[in-house]
PDB file of N, CA, C and O in Angstrom:
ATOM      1  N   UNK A   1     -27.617  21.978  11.478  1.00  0.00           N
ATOM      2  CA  UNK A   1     -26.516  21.985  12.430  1.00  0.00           C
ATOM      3  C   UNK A   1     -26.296  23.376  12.977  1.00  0.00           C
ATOM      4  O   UNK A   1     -26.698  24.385  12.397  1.00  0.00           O
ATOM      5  N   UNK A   2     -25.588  23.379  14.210  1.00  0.00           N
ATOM      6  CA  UNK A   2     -25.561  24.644  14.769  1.00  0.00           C
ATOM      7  C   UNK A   2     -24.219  25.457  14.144  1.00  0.00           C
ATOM      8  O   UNK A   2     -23.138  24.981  13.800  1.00  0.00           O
ATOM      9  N   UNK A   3     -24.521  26.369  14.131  1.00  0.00           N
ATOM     10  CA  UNK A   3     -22.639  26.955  13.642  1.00  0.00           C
ATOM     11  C   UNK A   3     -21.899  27.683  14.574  1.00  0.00           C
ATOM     12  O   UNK A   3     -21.147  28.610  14.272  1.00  0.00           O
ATOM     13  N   UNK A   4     -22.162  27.157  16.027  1.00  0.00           N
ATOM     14  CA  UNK A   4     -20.840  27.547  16.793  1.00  0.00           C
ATOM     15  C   UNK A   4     -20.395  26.107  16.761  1.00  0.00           C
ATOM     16  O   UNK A   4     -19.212  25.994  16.440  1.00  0.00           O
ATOM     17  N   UNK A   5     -20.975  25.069  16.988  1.00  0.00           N
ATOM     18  CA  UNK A   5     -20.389  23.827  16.968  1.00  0.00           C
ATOM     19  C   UNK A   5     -20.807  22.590  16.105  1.00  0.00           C
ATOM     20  O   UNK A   5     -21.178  21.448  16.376  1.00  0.00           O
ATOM     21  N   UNK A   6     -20.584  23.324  14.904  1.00  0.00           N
ATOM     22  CA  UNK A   6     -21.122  22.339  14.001  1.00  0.00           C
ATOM     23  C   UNK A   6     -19.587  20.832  13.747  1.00  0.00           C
ATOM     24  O   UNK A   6     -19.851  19.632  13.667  1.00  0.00           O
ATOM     25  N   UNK A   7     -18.763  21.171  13.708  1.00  0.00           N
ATOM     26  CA  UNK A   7     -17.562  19.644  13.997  1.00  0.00           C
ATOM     27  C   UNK A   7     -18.096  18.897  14.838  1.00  0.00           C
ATOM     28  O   UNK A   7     -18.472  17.797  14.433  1.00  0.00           O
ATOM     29  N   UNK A   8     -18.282  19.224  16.150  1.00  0.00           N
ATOM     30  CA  UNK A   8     -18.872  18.235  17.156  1.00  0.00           C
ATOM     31  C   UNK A   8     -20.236  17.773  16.567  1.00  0.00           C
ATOM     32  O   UNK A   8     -20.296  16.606  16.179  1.00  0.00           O
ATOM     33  N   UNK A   9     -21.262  18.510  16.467  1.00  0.00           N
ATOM     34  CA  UNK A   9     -22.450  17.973  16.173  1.00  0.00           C
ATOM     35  C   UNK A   9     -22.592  16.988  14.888  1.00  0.00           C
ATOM     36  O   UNK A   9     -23.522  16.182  14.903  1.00  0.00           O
ATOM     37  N   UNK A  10     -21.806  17.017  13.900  1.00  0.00           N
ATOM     38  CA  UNK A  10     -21.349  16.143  12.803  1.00  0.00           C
ATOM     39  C   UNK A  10     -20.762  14.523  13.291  1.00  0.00           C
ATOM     40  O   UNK A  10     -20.987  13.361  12.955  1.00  0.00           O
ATOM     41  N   UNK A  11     -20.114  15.054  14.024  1.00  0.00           N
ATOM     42  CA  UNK A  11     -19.514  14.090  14.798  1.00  0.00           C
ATOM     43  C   UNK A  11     -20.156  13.014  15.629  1.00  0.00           C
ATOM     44  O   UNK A  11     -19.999  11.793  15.595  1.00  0.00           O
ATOM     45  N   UNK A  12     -21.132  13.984  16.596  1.00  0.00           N
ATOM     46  CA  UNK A  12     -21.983  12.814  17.620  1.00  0.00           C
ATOM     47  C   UNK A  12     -23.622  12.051  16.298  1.00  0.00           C
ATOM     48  O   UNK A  12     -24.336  11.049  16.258  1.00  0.00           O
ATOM     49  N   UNK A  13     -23.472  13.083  15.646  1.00  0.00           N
ATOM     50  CA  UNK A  13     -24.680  12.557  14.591  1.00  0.00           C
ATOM     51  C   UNK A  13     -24.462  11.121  14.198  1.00  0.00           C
ATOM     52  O   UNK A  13     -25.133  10.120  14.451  1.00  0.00           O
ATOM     53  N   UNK A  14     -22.819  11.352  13.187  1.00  0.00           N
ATOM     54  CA  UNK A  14     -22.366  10.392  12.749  1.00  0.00           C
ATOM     55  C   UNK A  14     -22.537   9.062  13.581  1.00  0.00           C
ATOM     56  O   UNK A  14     -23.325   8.156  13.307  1.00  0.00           O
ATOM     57  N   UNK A  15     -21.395   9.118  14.968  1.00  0.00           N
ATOM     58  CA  UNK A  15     -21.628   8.034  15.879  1.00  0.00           C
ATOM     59  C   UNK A  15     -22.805   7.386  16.456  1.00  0.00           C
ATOM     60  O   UNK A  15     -22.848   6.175  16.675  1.00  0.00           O
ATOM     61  N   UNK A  16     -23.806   8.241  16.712  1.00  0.00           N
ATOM     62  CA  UNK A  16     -25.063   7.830  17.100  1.00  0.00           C
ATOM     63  C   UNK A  16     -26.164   7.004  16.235  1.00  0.00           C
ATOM     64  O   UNK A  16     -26.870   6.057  16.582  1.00  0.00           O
ATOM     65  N   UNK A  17     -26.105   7.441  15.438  1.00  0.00           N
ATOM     66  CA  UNK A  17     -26.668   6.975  13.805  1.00  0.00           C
ATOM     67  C   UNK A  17     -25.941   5.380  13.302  1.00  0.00           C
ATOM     68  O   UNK A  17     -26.644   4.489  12.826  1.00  0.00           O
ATOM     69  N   UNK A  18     -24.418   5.230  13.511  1.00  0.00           N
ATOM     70  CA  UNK A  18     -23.837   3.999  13.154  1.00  0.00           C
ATOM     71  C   UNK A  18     -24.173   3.275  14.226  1.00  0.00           C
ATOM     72  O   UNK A  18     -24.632   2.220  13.789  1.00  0.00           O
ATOM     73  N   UNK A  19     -24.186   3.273  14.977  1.00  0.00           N
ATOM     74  CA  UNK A  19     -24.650   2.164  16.513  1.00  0.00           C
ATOM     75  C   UNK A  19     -25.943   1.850  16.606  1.00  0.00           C
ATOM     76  O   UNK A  19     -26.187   0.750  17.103  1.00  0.00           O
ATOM     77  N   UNK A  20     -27.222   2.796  16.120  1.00  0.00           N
ATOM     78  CA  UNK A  20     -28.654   2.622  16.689  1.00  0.00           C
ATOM     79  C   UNK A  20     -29.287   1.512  15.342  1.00  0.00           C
ATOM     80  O   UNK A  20     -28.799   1.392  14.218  1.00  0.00           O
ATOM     81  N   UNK A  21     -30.011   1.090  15.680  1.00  0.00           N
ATOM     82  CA  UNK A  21     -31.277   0.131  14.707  1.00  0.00           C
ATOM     83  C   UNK A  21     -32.060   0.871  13.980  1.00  0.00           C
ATOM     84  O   UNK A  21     -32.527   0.398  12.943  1.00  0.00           O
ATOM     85  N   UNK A  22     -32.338   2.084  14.352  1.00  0.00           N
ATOM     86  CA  UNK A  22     -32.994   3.064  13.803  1.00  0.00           C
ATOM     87  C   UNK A  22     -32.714   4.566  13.437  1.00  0.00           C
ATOM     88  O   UNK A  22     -33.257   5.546  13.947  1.00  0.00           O
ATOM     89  N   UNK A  23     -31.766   4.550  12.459  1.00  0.00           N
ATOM     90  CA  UNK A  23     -31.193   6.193  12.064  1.00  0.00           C
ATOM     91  C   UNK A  23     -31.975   7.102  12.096  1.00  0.00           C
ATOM     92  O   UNK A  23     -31.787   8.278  12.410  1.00  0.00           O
ATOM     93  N   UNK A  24     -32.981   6.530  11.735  1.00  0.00           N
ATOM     94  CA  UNK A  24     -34.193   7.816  11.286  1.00  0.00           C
ATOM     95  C   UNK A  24     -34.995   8.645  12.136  1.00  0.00           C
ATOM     96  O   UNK A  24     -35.676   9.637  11.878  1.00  0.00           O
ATOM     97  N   UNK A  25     -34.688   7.806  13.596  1.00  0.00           N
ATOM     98  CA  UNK A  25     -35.642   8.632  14.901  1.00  0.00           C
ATOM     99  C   UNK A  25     -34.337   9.160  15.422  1.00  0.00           C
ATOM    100  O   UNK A  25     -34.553  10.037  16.259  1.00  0.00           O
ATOM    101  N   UNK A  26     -33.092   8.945  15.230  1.00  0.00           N
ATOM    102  CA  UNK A  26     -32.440  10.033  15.972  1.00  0.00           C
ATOM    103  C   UNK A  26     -32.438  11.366  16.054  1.00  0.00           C
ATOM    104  O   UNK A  26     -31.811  11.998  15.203  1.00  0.00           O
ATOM    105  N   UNK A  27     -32.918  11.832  16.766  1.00  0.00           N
ATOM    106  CA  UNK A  27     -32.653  13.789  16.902  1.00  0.00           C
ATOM    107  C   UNK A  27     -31.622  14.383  17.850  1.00  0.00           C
ATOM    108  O   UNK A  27     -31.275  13.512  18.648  1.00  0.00           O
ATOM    109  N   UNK A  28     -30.992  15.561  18.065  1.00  0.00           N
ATOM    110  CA  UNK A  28     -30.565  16.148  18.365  1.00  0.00           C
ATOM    111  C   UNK A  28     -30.780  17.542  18.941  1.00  0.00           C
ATOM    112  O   UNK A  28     -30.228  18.461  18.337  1.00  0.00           O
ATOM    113  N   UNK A  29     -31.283  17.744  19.693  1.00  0.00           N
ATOM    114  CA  UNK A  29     -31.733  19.359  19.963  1.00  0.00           C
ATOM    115  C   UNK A  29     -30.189  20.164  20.424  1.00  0.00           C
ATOM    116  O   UNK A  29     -29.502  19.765  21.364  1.00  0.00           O
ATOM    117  N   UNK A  30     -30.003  20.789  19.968  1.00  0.00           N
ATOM    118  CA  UNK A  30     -28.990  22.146  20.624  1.00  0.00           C
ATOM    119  C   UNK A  30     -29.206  22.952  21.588  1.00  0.00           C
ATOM    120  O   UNK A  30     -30.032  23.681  21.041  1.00  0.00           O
ATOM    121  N   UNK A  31     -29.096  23.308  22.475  1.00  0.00           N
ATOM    122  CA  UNK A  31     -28.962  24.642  23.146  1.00  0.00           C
ATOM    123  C   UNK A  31     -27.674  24.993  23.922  1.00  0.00           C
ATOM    124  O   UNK A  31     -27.039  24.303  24.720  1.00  0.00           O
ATOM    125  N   UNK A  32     -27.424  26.435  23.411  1.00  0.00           N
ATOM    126  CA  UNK A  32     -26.339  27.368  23.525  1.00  0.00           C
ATOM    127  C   UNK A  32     -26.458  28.144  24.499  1.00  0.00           C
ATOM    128  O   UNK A  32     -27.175  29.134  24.354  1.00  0.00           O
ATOM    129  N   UNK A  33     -25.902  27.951  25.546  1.00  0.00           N
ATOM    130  CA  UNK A  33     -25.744  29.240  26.607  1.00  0.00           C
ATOM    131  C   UNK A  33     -24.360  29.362  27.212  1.00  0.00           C
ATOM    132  O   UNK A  33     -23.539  29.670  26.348  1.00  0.00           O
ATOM    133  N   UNK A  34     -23.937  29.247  28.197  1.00  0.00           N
ATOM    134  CA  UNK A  34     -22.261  29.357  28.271  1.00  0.00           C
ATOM    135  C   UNK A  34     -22.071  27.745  28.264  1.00  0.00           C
ATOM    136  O   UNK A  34     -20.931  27.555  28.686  1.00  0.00           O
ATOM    137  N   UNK A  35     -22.391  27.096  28.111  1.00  0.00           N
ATOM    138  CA  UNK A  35     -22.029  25.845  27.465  1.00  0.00           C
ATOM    139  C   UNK A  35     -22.795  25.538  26.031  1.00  0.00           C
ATOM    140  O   UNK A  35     -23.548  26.405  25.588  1.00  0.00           O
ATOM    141  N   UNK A  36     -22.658  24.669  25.522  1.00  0.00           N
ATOM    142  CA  UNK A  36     -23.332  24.073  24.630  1.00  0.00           C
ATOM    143  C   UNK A  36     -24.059  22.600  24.855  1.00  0.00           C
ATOM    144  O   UNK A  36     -23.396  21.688  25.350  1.00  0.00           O
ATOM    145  N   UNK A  37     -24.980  22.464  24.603  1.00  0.00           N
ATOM    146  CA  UNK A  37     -25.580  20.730  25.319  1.00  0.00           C
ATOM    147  C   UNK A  37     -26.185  20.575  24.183  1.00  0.00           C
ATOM    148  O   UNK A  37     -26.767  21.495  23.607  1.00  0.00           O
ATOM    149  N   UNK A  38     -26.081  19.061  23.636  1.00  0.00           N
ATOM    150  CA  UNK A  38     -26.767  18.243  22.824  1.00  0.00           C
ATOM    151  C   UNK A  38     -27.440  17.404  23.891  1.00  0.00           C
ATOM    152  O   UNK A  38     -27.092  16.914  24.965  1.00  0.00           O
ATOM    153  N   UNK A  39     -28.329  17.430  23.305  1.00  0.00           N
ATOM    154  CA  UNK A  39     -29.921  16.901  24.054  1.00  0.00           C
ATOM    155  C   UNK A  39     -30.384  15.663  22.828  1.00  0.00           C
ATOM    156  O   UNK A  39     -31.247  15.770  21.957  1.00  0.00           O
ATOM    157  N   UNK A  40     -29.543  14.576  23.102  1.00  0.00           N
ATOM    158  CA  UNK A  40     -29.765  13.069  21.771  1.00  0.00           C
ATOM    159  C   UNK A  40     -31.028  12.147  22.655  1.00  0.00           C
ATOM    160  O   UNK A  40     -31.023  11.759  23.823  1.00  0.00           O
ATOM    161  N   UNK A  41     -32.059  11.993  21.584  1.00  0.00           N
ATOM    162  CA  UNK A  41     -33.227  11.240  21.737  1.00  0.00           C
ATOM    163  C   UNK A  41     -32.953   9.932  20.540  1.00  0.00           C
ATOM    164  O   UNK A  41     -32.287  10.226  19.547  1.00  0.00           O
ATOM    165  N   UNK A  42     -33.405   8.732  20.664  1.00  0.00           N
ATOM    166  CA  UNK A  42     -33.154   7.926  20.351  1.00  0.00           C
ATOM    167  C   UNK A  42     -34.741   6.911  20.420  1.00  0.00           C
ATOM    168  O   UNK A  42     -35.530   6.946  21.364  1.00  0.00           O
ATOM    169  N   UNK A  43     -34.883   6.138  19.275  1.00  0.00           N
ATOM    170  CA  UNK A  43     -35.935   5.411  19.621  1.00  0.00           C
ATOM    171  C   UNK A  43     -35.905   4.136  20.865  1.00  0.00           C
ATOM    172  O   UNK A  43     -34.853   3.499  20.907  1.00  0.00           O
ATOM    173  N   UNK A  44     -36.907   3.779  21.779  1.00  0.00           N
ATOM    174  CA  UNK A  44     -36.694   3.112  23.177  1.00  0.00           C
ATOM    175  C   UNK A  44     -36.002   2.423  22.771  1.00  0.00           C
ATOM    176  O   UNK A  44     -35.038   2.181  23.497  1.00  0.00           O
ATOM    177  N   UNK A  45     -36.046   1.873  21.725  1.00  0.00           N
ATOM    178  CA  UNK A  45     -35.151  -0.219  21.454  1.00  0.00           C
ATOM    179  C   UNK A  45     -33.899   0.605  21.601  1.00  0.00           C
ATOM    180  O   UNK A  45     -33.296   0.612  22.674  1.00  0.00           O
ATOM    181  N   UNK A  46     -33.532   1.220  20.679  1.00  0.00           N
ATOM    182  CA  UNK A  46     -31.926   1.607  21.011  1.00  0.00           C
ATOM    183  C   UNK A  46     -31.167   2.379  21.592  1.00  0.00           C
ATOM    184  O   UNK A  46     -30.098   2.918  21.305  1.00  0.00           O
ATOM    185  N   UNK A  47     -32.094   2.379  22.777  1.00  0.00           N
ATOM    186  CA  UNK A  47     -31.392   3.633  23.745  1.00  0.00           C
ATOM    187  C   UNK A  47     -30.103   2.841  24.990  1.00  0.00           C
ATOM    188  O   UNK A  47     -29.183   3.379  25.606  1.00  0.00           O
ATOM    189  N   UNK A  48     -30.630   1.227  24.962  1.00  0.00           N
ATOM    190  CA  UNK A  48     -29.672   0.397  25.932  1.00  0.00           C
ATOM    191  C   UNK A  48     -28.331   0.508  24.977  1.00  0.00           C
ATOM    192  O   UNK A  48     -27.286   0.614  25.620  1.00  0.00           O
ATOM    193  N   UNK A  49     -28.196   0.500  23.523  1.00  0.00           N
ATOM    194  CA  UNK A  49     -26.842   0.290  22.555  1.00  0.00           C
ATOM    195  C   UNK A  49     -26.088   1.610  22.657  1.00  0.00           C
ATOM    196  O   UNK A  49     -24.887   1.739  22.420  1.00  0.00           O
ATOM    197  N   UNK A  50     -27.201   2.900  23.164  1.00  0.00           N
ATOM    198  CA  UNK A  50     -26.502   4.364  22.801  1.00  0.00           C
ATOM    199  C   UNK A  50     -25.800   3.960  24.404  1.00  0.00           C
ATOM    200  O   UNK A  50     -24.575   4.010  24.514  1.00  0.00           O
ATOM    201  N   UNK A  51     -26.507   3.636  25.392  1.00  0.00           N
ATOM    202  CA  UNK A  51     -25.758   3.998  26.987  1.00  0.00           C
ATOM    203  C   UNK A  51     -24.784   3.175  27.238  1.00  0.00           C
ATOM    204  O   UNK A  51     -23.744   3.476  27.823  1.00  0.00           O
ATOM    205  N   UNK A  52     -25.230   1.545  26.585  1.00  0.00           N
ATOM    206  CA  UNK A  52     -23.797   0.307  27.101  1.00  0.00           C
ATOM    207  C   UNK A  52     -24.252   0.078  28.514  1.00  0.00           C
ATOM    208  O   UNK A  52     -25.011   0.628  29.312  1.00  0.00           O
ATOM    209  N   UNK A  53     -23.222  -1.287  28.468  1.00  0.00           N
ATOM    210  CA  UNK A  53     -22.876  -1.614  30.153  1.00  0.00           C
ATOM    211  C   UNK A  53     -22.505  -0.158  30.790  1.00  0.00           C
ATOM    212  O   UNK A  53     -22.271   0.967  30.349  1.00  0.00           O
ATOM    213  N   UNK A  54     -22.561  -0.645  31.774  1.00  0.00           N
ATOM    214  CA  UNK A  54     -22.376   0.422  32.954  1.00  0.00           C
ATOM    215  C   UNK A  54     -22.337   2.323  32.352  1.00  0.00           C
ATOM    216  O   UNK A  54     -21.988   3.253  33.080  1.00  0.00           O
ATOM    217  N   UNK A  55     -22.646   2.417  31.361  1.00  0.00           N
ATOM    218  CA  UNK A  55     -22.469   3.547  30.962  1.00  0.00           C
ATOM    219  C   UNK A  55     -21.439   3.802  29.771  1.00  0.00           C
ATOM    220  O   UNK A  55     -21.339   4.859  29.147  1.00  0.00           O
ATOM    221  N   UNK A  56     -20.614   2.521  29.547  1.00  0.00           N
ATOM    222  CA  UNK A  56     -19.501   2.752  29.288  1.00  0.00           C
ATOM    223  C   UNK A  56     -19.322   3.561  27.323  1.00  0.00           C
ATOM    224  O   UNK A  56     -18.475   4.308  26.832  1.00  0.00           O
ATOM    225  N   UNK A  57     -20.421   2.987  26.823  1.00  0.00           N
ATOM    226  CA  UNK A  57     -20.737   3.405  25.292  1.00  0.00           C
ATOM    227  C   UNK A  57     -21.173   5.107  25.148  1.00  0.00           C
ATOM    228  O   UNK A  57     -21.077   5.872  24.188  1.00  0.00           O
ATOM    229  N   UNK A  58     -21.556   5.261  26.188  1.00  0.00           N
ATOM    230  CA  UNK A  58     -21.945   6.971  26.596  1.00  0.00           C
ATOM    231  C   UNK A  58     -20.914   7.814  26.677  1.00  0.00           C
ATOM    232  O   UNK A  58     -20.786   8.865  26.049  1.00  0.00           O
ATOM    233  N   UNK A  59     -20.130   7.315  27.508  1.00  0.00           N
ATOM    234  CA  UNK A  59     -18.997   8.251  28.048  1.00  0.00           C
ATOM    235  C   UNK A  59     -17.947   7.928  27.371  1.00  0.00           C
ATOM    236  O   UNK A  59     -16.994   8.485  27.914  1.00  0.00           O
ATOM    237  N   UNK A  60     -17.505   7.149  26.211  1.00  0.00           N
ATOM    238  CA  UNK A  60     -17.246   7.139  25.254  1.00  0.00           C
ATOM    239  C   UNK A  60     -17.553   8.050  24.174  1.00  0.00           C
ATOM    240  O   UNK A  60     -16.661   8.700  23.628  1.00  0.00           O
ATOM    241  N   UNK A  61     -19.024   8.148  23.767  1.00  0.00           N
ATOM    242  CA  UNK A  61     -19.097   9.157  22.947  1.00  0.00           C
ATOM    243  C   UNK A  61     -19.408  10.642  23.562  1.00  0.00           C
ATOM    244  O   UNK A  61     -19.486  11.684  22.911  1.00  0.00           O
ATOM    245  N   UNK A  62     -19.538  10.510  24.737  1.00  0.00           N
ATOM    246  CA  UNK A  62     -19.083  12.117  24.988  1.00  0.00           C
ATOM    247  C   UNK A  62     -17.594  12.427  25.036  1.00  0.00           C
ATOM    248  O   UNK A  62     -17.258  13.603  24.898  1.00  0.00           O
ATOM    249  N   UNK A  63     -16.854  11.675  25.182  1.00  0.00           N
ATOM    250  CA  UNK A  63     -15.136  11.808  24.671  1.00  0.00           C
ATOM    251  C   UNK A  63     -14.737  12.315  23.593  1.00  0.00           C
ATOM    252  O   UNK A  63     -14.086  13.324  23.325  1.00  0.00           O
ATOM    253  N   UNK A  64     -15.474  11.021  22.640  1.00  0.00           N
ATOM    254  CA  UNK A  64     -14.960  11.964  21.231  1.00  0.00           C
ATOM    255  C   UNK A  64     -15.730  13.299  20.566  1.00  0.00           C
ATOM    256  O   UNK A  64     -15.123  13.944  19.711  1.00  0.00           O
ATOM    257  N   UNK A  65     -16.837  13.626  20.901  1.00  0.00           N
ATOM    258  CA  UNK A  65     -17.236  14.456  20.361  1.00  0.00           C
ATOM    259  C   UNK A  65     -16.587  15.851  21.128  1.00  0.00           C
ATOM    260  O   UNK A  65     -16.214  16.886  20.576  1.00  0.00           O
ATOM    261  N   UNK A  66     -16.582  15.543  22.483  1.00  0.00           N
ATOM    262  CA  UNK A  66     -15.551  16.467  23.425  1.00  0.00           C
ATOM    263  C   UNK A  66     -14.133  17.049  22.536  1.00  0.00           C
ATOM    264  O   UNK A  66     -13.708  18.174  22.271  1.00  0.00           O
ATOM    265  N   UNK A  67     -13.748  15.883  22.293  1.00  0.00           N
ATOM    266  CA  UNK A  67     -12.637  16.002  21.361  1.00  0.00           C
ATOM    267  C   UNK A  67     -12.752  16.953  20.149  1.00  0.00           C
ATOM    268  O   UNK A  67     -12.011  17.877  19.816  1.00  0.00           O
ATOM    269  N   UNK A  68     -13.826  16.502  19.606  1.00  0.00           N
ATOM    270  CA  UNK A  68     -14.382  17.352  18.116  1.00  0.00           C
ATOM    271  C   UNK A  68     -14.539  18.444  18.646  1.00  0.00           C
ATOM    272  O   UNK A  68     -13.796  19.321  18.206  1.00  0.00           O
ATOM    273  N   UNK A  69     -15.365  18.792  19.590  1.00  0.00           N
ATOM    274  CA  UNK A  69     -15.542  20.358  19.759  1.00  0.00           C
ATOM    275  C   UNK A  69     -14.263  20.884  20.072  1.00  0.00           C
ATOM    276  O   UNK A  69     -14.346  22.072  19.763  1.00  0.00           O
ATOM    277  N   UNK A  70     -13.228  20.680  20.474  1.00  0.00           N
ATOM    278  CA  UNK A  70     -11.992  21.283  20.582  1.00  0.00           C
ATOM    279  C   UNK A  70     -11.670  22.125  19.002  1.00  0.00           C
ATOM    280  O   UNK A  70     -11.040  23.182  18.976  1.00  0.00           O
ATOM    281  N   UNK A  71     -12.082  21.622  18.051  1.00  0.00           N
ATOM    282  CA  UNK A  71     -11.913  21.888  17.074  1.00  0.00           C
ATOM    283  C   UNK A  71     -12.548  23.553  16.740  1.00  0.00           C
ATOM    284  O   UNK A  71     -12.101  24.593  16.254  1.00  0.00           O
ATOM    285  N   UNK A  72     -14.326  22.892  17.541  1.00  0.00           N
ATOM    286  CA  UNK A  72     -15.057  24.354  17.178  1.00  0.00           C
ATOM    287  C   UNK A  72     -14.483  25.503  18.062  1.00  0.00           C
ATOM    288  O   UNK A  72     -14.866  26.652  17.843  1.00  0.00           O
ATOM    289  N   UNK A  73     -13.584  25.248  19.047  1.00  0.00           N
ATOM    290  CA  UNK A  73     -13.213  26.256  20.284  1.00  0.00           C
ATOM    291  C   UNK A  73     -14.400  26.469  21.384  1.00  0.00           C
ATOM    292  O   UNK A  73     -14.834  27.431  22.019  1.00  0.00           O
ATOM    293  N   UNK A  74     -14.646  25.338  21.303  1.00  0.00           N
ATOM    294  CA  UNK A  74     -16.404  25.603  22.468  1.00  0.00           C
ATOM    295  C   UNK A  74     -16.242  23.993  23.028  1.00  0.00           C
ATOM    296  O   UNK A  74     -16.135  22.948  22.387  1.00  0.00           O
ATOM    297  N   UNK A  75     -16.277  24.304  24.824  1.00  0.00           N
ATOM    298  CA  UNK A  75     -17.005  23.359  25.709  1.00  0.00           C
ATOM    299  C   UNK A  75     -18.628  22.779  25.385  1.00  0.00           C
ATOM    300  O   UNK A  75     -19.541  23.590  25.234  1.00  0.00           O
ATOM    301  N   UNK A  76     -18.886  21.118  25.291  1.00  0.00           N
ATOM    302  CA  UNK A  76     -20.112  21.125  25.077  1.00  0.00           C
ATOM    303  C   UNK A  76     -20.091  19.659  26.114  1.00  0.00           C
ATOM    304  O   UNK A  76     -19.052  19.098  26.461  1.00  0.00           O
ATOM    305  N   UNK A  77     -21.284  19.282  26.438  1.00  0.00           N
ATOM    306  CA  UNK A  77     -21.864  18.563  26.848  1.00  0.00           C
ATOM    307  C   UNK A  77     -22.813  17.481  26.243  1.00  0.00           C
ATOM    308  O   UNK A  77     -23.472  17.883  25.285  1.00  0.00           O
ATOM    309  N   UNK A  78     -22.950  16.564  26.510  1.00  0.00           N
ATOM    310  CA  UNK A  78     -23.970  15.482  25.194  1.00  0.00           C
ATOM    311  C   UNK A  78     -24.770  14.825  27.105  1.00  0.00           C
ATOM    312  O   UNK A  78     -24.380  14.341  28.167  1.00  0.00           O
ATOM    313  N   UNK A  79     -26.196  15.338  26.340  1.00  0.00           N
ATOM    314  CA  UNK A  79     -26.945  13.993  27.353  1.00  0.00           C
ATOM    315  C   UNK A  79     -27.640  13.640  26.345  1.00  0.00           C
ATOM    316  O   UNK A  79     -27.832  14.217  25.275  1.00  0.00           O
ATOM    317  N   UNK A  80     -28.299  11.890  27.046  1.00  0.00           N
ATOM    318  CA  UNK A  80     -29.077  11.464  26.149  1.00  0.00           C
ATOM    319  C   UNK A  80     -30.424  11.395  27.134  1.00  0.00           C
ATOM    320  O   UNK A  80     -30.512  11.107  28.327  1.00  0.00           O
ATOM    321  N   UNK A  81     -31.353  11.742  26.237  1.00  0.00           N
ATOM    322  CA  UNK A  81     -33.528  11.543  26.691  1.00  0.00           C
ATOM    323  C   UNK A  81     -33.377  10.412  26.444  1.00  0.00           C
ATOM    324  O   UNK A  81     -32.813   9.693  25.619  1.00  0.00           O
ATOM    325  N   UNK A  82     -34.382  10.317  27.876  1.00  0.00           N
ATOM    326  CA  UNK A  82     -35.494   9.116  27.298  1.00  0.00           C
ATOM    327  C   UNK A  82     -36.875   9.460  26.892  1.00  0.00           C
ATOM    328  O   UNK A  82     -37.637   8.582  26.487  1.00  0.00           O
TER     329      UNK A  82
END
């Protein structure tokens, strides 16, 4: 985990991991520059459960982890790869 924003990254791990079919291919890449971005890869089957209808399961969990990073004192961003 990163340690400017390790609350958030705990956080989107957690959520991402309880929703997918496959815990074990989830990754996370970090990069830190005046933002912070999690870069979440997911195996193909469960990448429709991470995004939802219209987006809506996505922008959901960029909410709460948004939320969590309030905690670390750092703006971050979550996209997900395909």
């Amino acid at each position: 985990m990163s340690g400017q924003a390790s609350t958030a990254e705990g956080v989107l791990e957690y959520l991402i991991k309880s929703i997918v079919e496959n815990p074990d291919a989830v990754e996370i890449e970090v990069s830190e520059d005046e933002r912070c971005t999690f870069s979440v890869t997911v195996a193909d089957d469960d990448m429709g459960r991470v995004i939802g209808k219209r987006g809506r399961v996505a922008n959901a969990i960029r909410t709460i982890v948004r939320a969590a990073a309030v905690r670390d004192e750092i703006e971050i961003d979550v996209d997900f790869v395909d």
